[in-house]
N, C-alpha and C positions, 0 to 999 in steps of 0.2 A: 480374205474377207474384207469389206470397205469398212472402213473405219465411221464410224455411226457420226452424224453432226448433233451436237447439244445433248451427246452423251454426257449421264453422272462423273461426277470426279471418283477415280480409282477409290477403293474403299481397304485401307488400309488389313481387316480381317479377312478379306477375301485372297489376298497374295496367296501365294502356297509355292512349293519349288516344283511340283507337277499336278497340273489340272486346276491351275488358280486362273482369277477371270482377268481378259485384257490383256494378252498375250502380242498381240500383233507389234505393241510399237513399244520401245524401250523406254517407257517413261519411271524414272528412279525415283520419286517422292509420287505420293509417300512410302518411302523405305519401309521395309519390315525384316530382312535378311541382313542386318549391318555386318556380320560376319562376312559376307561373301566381298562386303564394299572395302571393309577394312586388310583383306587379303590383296583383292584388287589393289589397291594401294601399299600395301609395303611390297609386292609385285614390283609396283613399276618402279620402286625406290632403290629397287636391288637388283635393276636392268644389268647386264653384262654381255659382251659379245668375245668367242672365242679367240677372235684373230688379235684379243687385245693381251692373251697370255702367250708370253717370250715360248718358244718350243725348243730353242740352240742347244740347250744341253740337252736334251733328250735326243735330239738329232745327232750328238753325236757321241751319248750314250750305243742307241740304237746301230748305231752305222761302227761299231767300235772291234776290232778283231779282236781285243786282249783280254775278252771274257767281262766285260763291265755286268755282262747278261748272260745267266745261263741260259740253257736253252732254252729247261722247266719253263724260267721267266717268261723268256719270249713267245713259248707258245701259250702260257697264261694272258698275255698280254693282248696275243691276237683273238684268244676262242672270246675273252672279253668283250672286245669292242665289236664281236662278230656279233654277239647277242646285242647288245646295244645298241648297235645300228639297225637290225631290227624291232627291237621292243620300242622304240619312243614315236620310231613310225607309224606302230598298231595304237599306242595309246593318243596321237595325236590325231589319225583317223574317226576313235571313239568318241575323241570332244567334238570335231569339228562335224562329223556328218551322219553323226547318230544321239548323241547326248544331247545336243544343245537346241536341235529343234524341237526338245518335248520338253524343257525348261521354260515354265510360266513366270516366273521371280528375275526382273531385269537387271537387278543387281548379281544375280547367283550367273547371269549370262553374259554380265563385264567381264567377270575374273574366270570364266572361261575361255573367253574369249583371246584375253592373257595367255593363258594355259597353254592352248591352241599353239600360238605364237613362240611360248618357252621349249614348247616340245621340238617344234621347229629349228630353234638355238641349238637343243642337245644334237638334234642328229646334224645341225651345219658343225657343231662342235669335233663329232666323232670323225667325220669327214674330214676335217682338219688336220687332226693327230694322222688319221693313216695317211693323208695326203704330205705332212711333214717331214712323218717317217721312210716314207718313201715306199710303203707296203704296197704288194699287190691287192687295190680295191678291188678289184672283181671276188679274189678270193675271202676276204674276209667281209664281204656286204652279203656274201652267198654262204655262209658258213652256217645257218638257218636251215638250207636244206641237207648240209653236209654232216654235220654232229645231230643227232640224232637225241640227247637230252634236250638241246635249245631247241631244237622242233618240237618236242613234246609241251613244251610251256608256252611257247607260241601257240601253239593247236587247241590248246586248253581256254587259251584265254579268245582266241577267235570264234572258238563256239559258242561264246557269250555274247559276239555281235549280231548271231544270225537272225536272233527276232527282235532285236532293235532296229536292225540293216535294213529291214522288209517295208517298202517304200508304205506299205496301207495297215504297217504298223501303229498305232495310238493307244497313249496312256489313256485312262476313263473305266476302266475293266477292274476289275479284282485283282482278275489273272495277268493281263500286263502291265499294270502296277507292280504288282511283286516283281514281275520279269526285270522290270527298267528298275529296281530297288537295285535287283540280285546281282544287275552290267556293273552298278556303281560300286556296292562292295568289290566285285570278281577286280573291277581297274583301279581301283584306290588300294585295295587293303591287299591283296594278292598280287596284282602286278607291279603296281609303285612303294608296296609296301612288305614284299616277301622277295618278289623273282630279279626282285635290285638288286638286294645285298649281299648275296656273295660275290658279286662281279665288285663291289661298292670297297669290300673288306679287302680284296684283294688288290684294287689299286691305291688304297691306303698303307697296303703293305710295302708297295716298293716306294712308297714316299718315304715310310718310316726308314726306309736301306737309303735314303738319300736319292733313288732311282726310277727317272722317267717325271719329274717335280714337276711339270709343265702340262704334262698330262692328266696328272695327279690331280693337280689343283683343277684343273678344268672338271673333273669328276665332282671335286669338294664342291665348285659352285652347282653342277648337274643335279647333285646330291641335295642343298639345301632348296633347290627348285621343287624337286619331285618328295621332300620332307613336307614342304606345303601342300603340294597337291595333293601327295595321303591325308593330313592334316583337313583338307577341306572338303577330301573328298568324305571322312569322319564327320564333320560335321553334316555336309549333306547328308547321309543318313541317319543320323539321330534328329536333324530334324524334318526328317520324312517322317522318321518314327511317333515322331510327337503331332503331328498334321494329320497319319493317316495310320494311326495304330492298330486297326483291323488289317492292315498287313503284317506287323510282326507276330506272327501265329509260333506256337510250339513246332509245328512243322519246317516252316519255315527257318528258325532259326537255329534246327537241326541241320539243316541243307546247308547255311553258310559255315557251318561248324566241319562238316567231313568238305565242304572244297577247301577251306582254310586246309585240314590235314594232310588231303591230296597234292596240294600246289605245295606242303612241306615236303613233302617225299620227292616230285619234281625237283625241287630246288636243291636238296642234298643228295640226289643223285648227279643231278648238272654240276655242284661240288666235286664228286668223288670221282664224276669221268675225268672229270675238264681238269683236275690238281690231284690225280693217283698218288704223288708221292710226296704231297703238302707243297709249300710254298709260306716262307720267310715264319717259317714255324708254326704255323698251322697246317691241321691236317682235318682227313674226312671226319674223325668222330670231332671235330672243333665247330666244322661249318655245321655238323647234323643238330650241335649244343646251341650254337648260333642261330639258325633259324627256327629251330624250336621255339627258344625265346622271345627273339620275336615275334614271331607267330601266337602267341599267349597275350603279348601285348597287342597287337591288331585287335584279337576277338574282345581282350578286357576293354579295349575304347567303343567297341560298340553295344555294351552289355552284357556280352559271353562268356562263361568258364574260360578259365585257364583249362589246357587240355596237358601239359608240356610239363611245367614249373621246375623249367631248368634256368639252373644259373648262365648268365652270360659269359662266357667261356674269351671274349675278346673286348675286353672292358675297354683296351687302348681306343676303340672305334669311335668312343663319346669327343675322344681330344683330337680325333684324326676331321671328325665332323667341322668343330669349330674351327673357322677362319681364322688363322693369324690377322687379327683387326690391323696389327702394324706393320707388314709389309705386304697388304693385298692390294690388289691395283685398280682398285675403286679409289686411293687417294695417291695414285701415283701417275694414272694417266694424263696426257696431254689434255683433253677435255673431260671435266670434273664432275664427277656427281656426287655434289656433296652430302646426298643425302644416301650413297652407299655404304652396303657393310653396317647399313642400322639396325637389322633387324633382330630379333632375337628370337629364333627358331628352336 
């Protein structure tokens, strides 16, 4: 559409995060989303690239005959990064070439933009490790169609692209507005925020054994990336909620409550396949107390019952989350960013 000449200046009440007027060109003032500006920015304050974390002792953990790794371990290790190497590719798909061209708010379309970019880092990240380790890629980039739990959560959440995908797709509807509501919940609060953490908890586990620390940490950073993007991606719906509240219906908010339940079953059975006989002292009924949990806390950030009100069964996770502020290599690299490791997520 041409852009109008001696058009009015943007009208600050008119913004919206879908179906607000003035879409075409990215003009930031006057702001109304500062939420999305100020993620945008501790973003870019907490840039990190893969290749800058050491991998030598993993490598030769990994490559070790004397048992540094059990098996269990190492095929924990690989069904992990098999799902990860696919899951950041599906959710970086979603920002780039379906979410963000129905996003009206310039600011909410910087820090996607970001986003876009981060998801990128995770899977140049997972490439990394298996390319370090010396693993067959072909086998573990294809492990998506081979374990058949990670295909089910894959599958789950790609059926949530089909009517956003659809090129003569457009928000303006009743009906797909709720639709493009229901993608953001389905990748924010279930993907980034449910079908993570048991791959999440379990390589916090070998950190805790001392085991694979290079990898490890590369997760910790992958983790605090994708803590925000739930994080923002919660605020975008609440404040959709608040802009176009004839969408959050009774009905509606029954629908997000049984996919929340559904993607918990998915995820602790992807537990129970993928670590039959536990791993560094967790086991199936720990991951089942685990994601329950959190799954309680996703629906509570958007308004919703608790369904669950199970205690968290893997407390250590909160201290595995935080960065050792004093030897992370945001102030140890050759070129400095002094302003990493600031954030407080």
């Amino acid at each position: 559409m041409p852009i109008s000449k001696g058009a009015k200046p943007v009208d600050i009440n008119s913004r919206k995060i879908i179906n607000g007027a003035d879409a075409d060109v990215m003009q930031l003032y006057p702001m109304k989303h500062h939420f999305a500006w100020e993620y945008y920015l501790a973003s870019n304050a907490n840039h990190w690239l893969p290749t800058e974390i050491s991998m030598q002792k993993d490598v030769e953990q990994w490559k070790s005959t004397s048992g540094v790794l059990t098996a269990d371990e190492r095929q924990a290790l690989e069904t992990v990064l098999g799902f990860f190497t696919t899951a950041d590719s599906i959710a970086a798909n979603n920002v780039v070439l379906a979410v963000y061209k129905h996003i009206t708010s310039p600011e909410v379309r910087m820090y996607l933009l970001r986003q876009g970019y981060e998801e990128a880092i995770h899977t140049h990240a997972y490439q990394y490790i298996v390319e370090s380790l010396g693993m067959d890629e072909s086998k573990i980039f294809n492990k998506y169609r081979e374990i058949e739990s990670i295909y089910n959560k894959d599958n789950m959440i790609l059926s949530f692209n089909e009517g956003i995908f659809d090129p003569h797709f457009k928000t303006g509807t009743f009906e797909n507005d709720q639709k493009f509501l229901e993608n953001i919940v389905v990748f924010s609060l279930i993907m980034e925020g449910i079908f993570f953490y048991s791959s999440f908890a379990v390589m916090f586990g070998f950190q805790r054994q001392n085991k694979m620390v290079g990898s490890a940490e590369q997760i910790q950073y992958i983790m605090r990336d994708e803590s925000m993007h739930l994080n923002f991606g919660i605020q975008l719906v609440n404040t959709i909620k608040e802009e176009q509240p004839e969408l959050w219906t009774p009905e509606f908010q029954q629908r997000i409550i049984d996919l929340v339940k559904r993607a918990v079953v998915l995820e602790y059975t992807f537990a129970k396949e993928v670590f039959p006989k536990g791993i560094f002292g967790m086991n199936a009924e720990g991951f089942k107390a685990y994601i329950e949990h959190i799954a309680d806390r996703r629906l509570n950030s958007i308004g919703l019952p608790s369904q669950y009100n199970t205690e968290n069964p893997f407390g250590w996770m909160s201290e595995a989350i935080d960065l050792n502020k004093e030897k992370n290599f945001f102030e140890t690299r050759v070129t400095e960013y002094k302003t990493g490791g600031t954030l407080n997520w």
